[in-house]
C-alpha positions as CSV (number, residue, x, y, z in Angstrom):
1,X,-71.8,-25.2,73.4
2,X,-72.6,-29.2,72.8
3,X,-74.0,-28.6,70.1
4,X,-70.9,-26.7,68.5
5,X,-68.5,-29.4,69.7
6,X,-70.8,-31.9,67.7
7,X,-71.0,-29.7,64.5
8,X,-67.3,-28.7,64.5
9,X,-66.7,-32.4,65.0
10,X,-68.7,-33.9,62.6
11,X,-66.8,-31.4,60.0
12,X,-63.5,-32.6,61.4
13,X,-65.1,-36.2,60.4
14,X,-66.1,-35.6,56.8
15,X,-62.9,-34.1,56.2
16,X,-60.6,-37.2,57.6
17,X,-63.3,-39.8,55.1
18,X,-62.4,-37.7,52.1
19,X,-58.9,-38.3,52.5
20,X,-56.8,-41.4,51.1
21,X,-56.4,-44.3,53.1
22,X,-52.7,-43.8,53.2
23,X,-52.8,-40.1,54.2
24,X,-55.1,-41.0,57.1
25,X,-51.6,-42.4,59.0
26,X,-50.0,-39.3,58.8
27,X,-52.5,-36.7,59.7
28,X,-50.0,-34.1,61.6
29,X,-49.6,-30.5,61.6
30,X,-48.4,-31.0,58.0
31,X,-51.5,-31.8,56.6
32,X,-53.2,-29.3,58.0
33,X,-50.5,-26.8,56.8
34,X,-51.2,-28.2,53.4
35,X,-54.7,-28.2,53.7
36,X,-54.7,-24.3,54.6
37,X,-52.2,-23.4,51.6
38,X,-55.0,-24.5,49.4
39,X,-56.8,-21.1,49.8
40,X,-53.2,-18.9,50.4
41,X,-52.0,-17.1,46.8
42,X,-50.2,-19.8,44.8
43,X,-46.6,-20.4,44.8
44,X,-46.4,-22.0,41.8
45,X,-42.0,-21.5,40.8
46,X,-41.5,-19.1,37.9
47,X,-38.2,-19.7,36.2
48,X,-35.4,-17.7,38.3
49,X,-34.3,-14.8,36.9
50,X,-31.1,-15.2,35.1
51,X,-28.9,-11.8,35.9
52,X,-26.6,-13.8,38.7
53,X,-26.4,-17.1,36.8
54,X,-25.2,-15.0,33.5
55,X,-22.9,-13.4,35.4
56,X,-21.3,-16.3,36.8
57,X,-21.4,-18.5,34.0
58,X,-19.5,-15.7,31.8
59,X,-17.0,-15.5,34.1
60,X,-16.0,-19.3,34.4
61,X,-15.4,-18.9,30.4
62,X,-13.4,-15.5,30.5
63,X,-9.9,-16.3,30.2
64,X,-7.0,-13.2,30.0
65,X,-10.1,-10.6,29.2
66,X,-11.0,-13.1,26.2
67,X,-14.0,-15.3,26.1
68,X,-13.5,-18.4,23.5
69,X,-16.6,-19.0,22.2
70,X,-17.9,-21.9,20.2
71,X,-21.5,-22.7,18.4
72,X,-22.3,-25.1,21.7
73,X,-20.9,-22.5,24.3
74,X,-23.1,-19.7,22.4
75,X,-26.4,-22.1,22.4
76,X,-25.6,-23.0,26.1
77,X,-25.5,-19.1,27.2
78,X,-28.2,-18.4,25.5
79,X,-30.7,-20.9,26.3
80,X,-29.1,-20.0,30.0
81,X,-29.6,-15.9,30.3
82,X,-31.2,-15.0,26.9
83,X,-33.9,-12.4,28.1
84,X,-36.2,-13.6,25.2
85,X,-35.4,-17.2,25.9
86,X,-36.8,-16.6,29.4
87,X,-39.4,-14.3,28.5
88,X,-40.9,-16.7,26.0
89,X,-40.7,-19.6,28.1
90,X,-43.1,-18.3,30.6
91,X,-45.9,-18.3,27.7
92,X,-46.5,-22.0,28.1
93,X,-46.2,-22.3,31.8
94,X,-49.6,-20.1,31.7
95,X,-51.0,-22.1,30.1
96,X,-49.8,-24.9,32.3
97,X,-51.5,-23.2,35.0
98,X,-55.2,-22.1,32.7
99,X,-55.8,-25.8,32.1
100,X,-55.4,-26.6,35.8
101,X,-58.4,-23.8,36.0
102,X,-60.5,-25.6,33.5
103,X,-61.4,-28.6,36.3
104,X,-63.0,-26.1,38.5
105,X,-66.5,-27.1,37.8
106,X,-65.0,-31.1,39.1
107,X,-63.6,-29.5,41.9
108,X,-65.3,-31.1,45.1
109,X,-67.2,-28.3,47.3
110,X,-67.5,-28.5,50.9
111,X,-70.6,-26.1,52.5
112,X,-71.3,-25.5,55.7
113,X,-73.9,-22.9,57.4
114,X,-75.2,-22.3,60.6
115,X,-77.8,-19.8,61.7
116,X,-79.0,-19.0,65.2
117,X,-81.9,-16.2,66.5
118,X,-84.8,-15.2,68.2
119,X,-88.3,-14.0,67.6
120,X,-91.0,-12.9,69.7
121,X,-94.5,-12.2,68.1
122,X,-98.1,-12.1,69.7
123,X,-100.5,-14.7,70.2
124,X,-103.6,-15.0,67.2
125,X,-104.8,-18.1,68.3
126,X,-105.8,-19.9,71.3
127,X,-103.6,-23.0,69.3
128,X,-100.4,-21.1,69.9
129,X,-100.1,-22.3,73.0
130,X,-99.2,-19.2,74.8
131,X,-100.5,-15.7,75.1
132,X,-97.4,-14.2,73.3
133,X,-95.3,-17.3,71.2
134,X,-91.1,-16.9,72.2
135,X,-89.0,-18.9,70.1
136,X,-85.4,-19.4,70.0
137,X,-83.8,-21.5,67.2
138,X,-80.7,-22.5,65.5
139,X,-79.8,-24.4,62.3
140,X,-76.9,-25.9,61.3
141,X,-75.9,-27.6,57.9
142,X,-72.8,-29.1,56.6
143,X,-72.5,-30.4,52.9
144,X,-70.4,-32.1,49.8
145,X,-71.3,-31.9,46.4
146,X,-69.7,-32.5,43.0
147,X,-70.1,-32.6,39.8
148,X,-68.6,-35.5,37.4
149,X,-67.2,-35.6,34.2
150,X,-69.8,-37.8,32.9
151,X,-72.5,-35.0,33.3
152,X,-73.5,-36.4,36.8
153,X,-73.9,-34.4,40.3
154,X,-73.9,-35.6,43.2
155,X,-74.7,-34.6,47.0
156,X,-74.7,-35.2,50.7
157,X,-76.5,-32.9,52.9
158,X,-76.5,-33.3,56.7
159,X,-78.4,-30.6,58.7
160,X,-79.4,-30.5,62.3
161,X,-82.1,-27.7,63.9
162,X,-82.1,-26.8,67.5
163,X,-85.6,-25.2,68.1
164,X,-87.7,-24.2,71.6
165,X,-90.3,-22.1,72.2
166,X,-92.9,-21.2,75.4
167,X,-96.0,-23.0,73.7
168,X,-97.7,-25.2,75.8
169,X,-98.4,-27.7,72.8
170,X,-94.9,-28.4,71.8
171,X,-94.3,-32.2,72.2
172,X,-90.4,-31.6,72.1
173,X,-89.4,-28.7,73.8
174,X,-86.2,-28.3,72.7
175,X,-86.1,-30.2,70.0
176,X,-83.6,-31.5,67.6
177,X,-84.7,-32.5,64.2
178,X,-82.2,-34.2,61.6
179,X,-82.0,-34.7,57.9
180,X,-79.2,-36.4,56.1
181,X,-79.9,-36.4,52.1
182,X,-78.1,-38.2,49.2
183,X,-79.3,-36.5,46.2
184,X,-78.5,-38.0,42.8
185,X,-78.9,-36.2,39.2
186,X,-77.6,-37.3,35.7
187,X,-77.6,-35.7,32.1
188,X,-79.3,-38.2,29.7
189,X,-79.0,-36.1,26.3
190,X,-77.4,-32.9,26.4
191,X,-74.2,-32.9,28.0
192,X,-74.2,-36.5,28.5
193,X,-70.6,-38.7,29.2
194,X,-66.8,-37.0,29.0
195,X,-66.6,-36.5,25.8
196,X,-68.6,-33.6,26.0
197,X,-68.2,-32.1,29.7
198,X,-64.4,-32.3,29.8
199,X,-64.8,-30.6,26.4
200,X,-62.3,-27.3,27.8
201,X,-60.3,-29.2,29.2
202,X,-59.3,-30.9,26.2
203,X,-59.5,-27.8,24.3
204,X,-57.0,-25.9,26.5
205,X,-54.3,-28.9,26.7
206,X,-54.3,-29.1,23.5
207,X,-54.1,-24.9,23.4
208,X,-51.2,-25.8,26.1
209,X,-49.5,-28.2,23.5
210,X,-49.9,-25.2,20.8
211,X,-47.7,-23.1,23.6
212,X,-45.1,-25.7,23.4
213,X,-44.9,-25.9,20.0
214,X,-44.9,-21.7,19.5
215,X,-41.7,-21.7,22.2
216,X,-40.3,-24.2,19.8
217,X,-40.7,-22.1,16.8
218,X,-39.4,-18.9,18.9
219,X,-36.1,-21.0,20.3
220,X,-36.0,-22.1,16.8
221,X,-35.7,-18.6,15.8
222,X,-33.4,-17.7,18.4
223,X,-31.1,-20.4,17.8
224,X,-30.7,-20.2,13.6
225,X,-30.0,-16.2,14.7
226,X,-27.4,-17.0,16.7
227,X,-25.8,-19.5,14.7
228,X,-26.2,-16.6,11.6
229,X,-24.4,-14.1,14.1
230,X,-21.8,-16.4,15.0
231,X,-21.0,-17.1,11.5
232,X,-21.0,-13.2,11.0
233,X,-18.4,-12.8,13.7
234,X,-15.8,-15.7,12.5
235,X,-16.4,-13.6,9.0
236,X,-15.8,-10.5,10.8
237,X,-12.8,-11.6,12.6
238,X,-11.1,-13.3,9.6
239,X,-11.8,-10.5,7.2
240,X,-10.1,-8.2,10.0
241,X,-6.5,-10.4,9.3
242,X,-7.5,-10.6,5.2
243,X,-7.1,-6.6,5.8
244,X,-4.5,-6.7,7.8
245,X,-2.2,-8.7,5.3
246,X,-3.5,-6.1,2.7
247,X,-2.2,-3.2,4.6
248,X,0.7,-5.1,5.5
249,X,1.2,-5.7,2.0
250,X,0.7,-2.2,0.6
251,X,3.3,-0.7,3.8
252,X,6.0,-3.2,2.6
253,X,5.3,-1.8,-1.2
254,X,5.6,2.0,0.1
255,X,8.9,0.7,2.0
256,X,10.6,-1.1,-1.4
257,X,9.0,2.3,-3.5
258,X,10.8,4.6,-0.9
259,X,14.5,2.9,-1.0
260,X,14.0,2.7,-5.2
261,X,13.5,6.8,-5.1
262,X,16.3,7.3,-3.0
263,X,18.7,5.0,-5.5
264,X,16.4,6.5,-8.5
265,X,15.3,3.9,-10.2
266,X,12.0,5.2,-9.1
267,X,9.7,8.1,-9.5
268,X,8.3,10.1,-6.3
269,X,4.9,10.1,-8.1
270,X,4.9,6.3,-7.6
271,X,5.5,6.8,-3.5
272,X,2.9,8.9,-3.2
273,X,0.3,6.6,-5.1
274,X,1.7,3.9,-2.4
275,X,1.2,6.2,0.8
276,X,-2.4,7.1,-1.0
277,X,-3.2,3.2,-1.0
278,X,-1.3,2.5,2.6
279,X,-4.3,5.2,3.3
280,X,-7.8,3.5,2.1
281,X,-6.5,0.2,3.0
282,X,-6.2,1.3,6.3
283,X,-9.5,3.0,6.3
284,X,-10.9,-0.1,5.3
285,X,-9.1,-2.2,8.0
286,X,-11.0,0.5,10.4
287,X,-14.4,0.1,9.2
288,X,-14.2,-3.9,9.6
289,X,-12.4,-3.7,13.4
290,X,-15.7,-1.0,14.2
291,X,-18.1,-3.7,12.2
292,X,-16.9,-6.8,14.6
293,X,-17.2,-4.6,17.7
294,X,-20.9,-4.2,16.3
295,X,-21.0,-7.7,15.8
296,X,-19.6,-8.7,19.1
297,X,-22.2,-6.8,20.7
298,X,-25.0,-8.6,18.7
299,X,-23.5,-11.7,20.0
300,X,-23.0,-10.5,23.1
301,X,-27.0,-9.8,23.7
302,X,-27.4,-13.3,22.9
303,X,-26.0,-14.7,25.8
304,X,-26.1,-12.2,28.9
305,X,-29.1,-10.8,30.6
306,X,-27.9,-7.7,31.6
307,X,-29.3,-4.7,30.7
308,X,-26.4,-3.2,28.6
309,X,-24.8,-6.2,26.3
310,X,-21.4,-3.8,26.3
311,X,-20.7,-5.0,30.3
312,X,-19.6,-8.0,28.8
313,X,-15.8,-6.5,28.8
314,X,-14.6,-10.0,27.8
315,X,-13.5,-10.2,23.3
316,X,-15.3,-13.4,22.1
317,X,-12.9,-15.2,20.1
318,X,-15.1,-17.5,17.9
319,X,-13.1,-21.0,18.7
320,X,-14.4,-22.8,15.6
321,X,-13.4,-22.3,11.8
322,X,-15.9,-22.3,8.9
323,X,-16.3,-25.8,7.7
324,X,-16.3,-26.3,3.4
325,X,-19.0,-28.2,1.9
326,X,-19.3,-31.8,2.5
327,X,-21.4,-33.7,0.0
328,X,-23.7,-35.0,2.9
329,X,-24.9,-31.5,3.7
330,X,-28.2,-31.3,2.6
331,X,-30.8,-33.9,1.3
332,X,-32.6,-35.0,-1.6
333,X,-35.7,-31.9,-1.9
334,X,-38.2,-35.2,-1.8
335,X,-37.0,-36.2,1.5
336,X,-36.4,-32.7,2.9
337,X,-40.1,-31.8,2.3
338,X,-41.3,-34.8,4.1
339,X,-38.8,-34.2,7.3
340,X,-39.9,-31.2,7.4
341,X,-43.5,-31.7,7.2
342,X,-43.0,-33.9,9.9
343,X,-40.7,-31.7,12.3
344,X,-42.0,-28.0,11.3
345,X,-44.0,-26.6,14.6
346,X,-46.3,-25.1,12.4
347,X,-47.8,-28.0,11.0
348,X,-47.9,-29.6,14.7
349,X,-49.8,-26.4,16.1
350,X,-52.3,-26.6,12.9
351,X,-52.9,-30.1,14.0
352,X,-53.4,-29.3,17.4
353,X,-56.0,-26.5,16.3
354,X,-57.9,-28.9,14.0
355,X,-58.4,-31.1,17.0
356,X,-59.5,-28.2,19.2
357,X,-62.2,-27.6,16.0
358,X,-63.1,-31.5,15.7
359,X,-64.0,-31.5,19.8
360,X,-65.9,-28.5,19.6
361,X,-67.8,-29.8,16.2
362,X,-68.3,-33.1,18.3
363,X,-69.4,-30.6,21.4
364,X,-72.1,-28.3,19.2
365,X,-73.6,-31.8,18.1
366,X,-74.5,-32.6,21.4
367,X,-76.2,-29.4,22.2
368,X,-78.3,-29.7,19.5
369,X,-80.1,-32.4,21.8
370,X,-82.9,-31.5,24.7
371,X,-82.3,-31.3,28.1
372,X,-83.1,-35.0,29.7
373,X,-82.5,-35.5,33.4
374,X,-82.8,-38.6,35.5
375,X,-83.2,-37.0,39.4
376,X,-83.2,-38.9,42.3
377,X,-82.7,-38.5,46.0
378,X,-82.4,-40.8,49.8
379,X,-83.0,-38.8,53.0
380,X,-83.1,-40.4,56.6
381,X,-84.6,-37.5,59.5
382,X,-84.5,-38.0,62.9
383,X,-85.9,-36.5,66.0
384,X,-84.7,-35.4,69.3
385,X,-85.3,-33.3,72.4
386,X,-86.9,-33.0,75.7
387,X,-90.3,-35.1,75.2
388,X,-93.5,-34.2,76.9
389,X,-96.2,-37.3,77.0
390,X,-99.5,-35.9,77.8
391,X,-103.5,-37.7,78.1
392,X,-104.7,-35.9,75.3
393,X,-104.5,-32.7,73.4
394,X,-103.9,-29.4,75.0
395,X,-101.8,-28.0,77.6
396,X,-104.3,-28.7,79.9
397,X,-104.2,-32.3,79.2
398,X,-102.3,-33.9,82.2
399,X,-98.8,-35.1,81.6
400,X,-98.3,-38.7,81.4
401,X,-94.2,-38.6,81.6
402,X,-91.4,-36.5,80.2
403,X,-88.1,-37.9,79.0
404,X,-85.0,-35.9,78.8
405,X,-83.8,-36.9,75.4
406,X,-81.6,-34.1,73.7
407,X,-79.4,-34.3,70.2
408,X,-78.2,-37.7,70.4
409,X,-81.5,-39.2,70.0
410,X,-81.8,-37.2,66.3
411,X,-77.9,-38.3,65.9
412,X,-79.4,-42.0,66.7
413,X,-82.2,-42.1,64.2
414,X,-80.2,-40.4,61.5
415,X,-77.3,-42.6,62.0
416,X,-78.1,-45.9,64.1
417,X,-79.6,-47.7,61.0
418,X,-78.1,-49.2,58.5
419,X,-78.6,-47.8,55.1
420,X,-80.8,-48.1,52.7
421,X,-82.6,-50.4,54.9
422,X,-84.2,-50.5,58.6
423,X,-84.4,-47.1,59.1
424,X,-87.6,-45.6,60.7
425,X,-87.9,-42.5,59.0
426,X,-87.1,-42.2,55.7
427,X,-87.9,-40.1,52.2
428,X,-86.9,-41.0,48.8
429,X,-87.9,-39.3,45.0
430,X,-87.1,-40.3,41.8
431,X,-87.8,-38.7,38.8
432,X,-86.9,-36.6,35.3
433,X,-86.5,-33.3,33.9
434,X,-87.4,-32.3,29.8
435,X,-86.6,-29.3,28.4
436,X,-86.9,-28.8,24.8
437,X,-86.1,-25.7,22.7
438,X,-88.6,-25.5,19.7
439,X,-86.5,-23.5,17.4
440,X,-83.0,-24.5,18.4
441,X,-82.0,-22.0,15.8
442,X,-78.7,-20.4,17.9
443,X,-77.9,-24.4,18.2
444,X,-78.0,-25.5,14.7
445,X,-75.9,-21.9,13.8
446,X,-73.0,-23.1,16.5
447,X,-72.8,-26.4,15.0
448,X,-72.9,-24.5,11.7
449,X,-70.0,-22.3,12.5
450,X,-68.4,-25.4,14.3
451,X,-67.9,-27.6,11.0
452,X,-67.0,-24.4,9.1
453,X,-64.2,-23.6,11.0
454,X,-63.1,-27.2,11.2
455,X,-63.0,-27.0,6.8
456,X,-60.9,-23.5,7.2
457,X,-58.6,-25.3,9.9
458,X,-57.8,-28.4,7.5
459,X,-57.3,-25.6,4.7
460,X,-54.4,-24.1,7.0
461,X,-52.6,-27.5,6.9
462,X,-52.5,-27.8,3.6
463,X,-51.5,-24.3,2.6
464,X,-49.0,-24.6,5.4
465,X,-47.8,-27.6,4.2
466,X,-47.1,-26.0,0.5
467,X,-45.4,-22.9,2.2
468,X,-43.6,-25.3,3.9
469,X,-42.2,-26.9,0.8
470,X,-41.7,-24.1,-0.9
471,X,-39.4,-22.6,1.8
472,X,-37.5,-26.3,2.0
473,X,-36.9,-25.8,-2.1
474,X,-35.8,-22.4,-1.6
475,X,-33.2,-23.0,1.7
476,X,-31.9,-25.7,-0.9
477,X,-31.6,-23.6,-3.5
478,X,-29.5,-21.3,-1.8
479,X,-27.6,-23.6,0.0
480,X,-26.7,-25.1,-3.6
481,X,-26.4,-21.5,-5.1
482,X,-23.7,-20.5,-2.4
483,X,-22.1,-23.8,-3.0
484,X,-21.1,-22.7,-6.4
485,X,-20.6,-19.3,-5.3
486,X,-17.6,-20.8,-3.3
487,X,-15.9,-22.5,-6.4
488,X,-16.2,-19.2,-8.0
489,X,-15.0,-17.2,-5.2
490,X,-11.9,-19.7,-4.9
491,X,-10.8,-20.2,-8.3
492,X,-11.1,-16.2,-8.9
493,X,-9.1,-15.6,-5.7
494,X,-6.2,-18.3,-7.2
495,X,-6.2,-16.0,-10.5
496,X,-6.1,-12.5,-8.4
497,X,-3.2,-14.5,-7.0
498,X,-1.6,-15.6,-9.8
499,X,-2.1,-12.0,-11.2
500,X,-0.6,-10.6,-8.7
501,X,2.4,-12.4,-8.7
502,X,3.0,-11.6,-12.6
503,X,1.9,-8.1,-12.1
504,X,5.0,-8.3,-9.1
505,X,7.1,-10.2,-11.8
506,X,6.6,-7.7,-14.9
507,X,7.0,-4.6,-12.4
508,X,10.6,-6.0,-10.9
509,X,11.9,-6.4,-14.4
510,X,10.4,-3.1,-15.6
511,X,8.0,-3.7,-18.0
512,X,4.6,-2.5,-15.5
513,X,3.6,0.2,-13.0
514,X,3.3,0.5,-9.5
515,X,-0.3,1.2,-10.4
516,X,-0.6,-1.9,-11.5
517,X,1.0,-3.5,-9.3
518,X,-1.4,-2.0,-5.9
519,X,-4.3,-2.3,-8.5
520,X,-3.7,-6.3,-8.2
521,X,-3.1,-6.5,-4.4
522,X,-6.4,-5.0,-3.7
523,X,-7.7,-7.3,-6.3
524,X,-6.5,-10.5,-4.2
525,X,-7.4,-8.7,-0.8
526,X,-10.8,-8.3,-2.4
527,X,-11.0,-12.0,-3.6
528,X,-10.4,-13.1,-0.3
529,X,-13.0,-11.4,1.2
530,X,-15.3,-12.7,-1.2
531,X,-14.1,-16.3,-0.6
532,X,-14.7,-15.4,3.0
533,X,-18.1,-14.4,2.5
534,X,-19.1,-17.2,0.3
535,X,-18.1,-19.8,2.7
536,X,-20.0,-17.9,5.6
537,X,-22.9,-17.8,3.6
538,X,-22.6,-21.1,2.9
539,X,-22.6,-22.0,6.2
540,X,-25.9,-19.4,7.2
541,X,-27.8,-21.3,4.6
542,X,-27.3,-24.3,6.1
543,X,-28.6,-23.3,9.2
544,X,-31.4,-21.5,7.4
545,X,-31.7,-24.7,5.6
546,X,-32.1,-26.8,9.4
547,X,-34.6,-24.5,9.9
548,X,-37.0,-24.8,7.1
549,X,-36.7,-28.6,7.8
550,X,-38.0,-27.8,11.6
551,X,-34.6,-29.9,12.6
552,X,-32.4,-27.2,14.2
553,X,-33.4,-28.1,17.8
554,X,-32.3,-32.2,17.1
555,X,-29.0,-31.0,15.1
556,X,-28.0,-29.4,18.3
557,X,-29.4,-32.2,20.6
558,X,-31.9,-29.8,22.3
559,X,-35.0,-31.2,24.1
560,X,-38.0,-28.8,24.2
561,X,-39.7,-30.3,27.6
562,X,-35.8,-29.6,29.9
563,X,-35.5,-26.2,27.9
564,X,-39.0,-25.3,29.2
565,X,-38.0,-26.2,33.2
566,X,-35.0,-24.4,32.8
567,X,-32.2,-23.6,30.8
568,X,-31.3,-26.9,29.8
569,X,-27.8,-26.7,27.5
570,X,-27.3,-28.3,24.1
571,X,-24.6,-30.8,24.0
């Protein structure tokens, strides 16, 4: 029993030095909470899901069974309770959580053992001291070892055995013998210094940088969608009134056809070619209402996490107009290429992996080197026990005196010097270990493969880098291409106009048909839409345009460190 007070104390001990200074004050209950949490299942906080928060937030913004909706509000929801927002944000807290795994051969180890039994065997010799030898013995070790980033290990061992036994020529009986080693070992060559034992470590932070930047590219994605379907459904929702005027339009005809064939000044063939149009414009005004309740459901999966997009009862009412080109839209191609080159997440997880291949090129060199240890150790033993003095050798030999000594004599010798000096009983080595491979063939092939993927990895920037510009020239080309798409679209919606009104002109005075006439109204309806549509697409190139040059995240004032904690909102 003293002896398992002493052991369970001295562990107690080891564990208060290896704490900080300042967490030695408060040593409560607390820290031993903490202490046994470190081998519970993690804890670690996952991003929360998002079904309750959607829920609310849509319902702060629903006014009157409408929900006004603006770019900002739509990037805000989504970042918020987008399912693949959430999804993809989990990616790089793995990876978070694999480089913490990476330090596990730094991690400090604490050992302890301790062994107790009995064995009985009979006497061969007349030097065993007893006609059938009885022993009874325990041992009891407690350790700390750890290995160092600079390819060194190091070790204190403290072990303490409890032995007696019935022979007669025991001198301590029980005895208590001691042994407290420092032991000391250190790579000279081959996995010498940091550079090359943190090695993964490295490696995966800059693998959990790559993460980052891939959730970029994804939100980036996610974001230039949204802003395409929001475009899609201000386009929907206006080209719903360009075809309501247009059946407006046609009913009013029908209406002035009707009253001119009851005073006949008007066929009834020309009434039934208005109640005919009256018809397909109608049908048309149904097919874009049923292609904005499509597009309000696209929209509508953006920004809720619920399972069916349709439980959003609420209309979303786009709040913002679509603007008309400014001159400062876009930049000169030279200067778009090199803000995109130096935005683009693509380039920055190519540069991550080429310094992922550089470390391990660096790495493969070392290992071409033999094995070169430098090995050294310190131990201090001590002795303890019940001590039987006798007048010679034997256990017939007549006792001198016996001194009840016990465990805190071994305790005394071990510890009651000061080290590395005056102590009694004391062992030190020193020395090294060579290994050399004679071939080293699977060596020089690693390093081989090392510098060959380091050549393909700087060949993936540079292709990168021309697919990068060749999408910048192209976003540019469209965004200039739909420009002039929108002076076209204009100036032939003011002649469908125009038209129209001396179509109207030349029928009221008789000189054109009411064929004519409904021919030019669809005309106009028709060059409105296209108007429409040109500006829209104006718009969606711009934002295809922020994409190429990596800058759709800054345009919206989006930082990807808050967006990964949570759903940080764009402002």
């Amino acid at each position: 029993m003293r002896v398992s007070k002493i052991f369970v104390a001295l562990l107690v001990m080891l564990v208060f030095l290896r704490t900080p200074a300042p967490a030695r004050a408060e040593i409560n209950t607390s820290f031993v909470k903490e202490f046994l949490n470190r081998y519970r299942p993690s804890k670690a906080g996952l991003p929360a899901a998002a079904t309750a928060q959607s829920s609310q937030d849509l319902a702060s913004l629903i006014r009157t069974g409408q929900l006004p909706l603006s770019i900002g509000d739509l990037i805000n929801l989504m970042l918020q309770n987008n399912l693949d927002v959430g999804v993809n944000r989990l990616t790089p807290l793995s990876s978070v959580y694999l480089t913490e795994t990476m330090y596990r051969p730094f991690e400090p180890t604490l050992h302890l053992q301790a062994t107790a039994g009995r064995n009985t065997v009979p006497a061969t010799s007349q030097l065993i001291g007893a006609q059938s030898l009885s022993t009874l013995g325990g041992a009891y070790s407690v350790g700390f070892s750890q290995a160092l980033a600079t390819g060194t290990n190091i070790g204190v061992d403290f072990a303490m055995n409890r032995n007696s036994s019935n022979s007669a020529f025991n001198t301590f009986n029980p005895s208590y013998t001691g042994l407290l080693r420092y032991s000391f070992s250190q790579h000279l060559l081959k996995d010498y210094g940091r550079v090359n034992n943190m090695r993964q470590i490295r490696v995966s932070q800059n693998n959990q940088k790559i993460s980052e930047s891939q959730f970029e590219r994804q939100l980036i994605d996610l974001i230039s969608q949204a802003q395409r379907s929001y475009w899609d459904l201000v386009f929907a929702a206006e080209d719903i009134k360009v075809k309501q005027r247009s059946v407006d339009l046609a009913q009013k005809t029908l209406s002035d056809n009707q009253i001119q064939v009851r005073i006949g000044t008007l066929a009834p063939i020309d009434v039934v070619q208005a109640e005919s149009e009256v018809a397909n414009r109608r049908l048309q005004y149904i097919t874009s209402t049923y292609t904005e309740v499509q597009t309000q459901d696209q929209v509508k999966k953006l920004i809720t996490s619920q399972g069916d997009p349709g439980l959003v009862l609420a209309k979303l009412i786009p709040s913002q107009v679509v603007p008309r080109p400014q001159p400062s839209d876009v930049l000169p191609v030279e200067q778009a290429i090199k803000v995109a080159l130096e935005n683009r997440p693509e380039i920055k997880q190519l540069q991550l992996d080429l310094q992922n291949k550089k470390i391990d090129l660096e790495y493969t060199k070392n290992q071409l080197l033999p094995t070169v240890d430098l090995i050294a150790s310190y131990s201090q033993n001590g002795v303890g026990g019940k001590e039987t003095v006798r007048n010679g050798f034997g256990p017939a030999a007549p006792i001198i005196a016996q001194y009840n000594g016990g465990i805190s004599d071994a305790f005394g010798q071990l510890l009651g010097c000061a080290f590395p000096i005056h102590c009694d009983y004391t062992g030190y080595s020193i020395g090294f270990s060579v290994q050399i491979p004679l071939r080293n063939r699977a060596a020089q092939g690693d390093n081989a493969r090392a510098m060959t993927d380091e050549r393909i990895a700087e060949q993936k920037i540079t292709s990168q880098a021309q697919q990068i510009a060749l999408e910048v020239r192209n976003a540019l080309t469209q965004v200039e291409m739909n420009r002039a798409r929108i002076e076209a679209a204009t100036k032939a919606r003011e002649l469908s106009e125009r038209r129209l009104e001396a179509e109207q002109k030349k029928f009221d005075l008789g000189a054109s048909t009411i064929r004519f006439v409904l021919e030019e109204q669809r005309n106009v309806a028709q060059a409105q839409t296209d108007e429409l549509q040109a500006i829209v697409n104006y718009t969606k190139s711009l934002v295809d345009m922020d994409r190429a040059m990596g800058m759709t995240l800054k345009k919206n004032n989006i930082e990807i460190e808050k967006t990964l904690i949570s759903g940080a909102t764009a402002r």
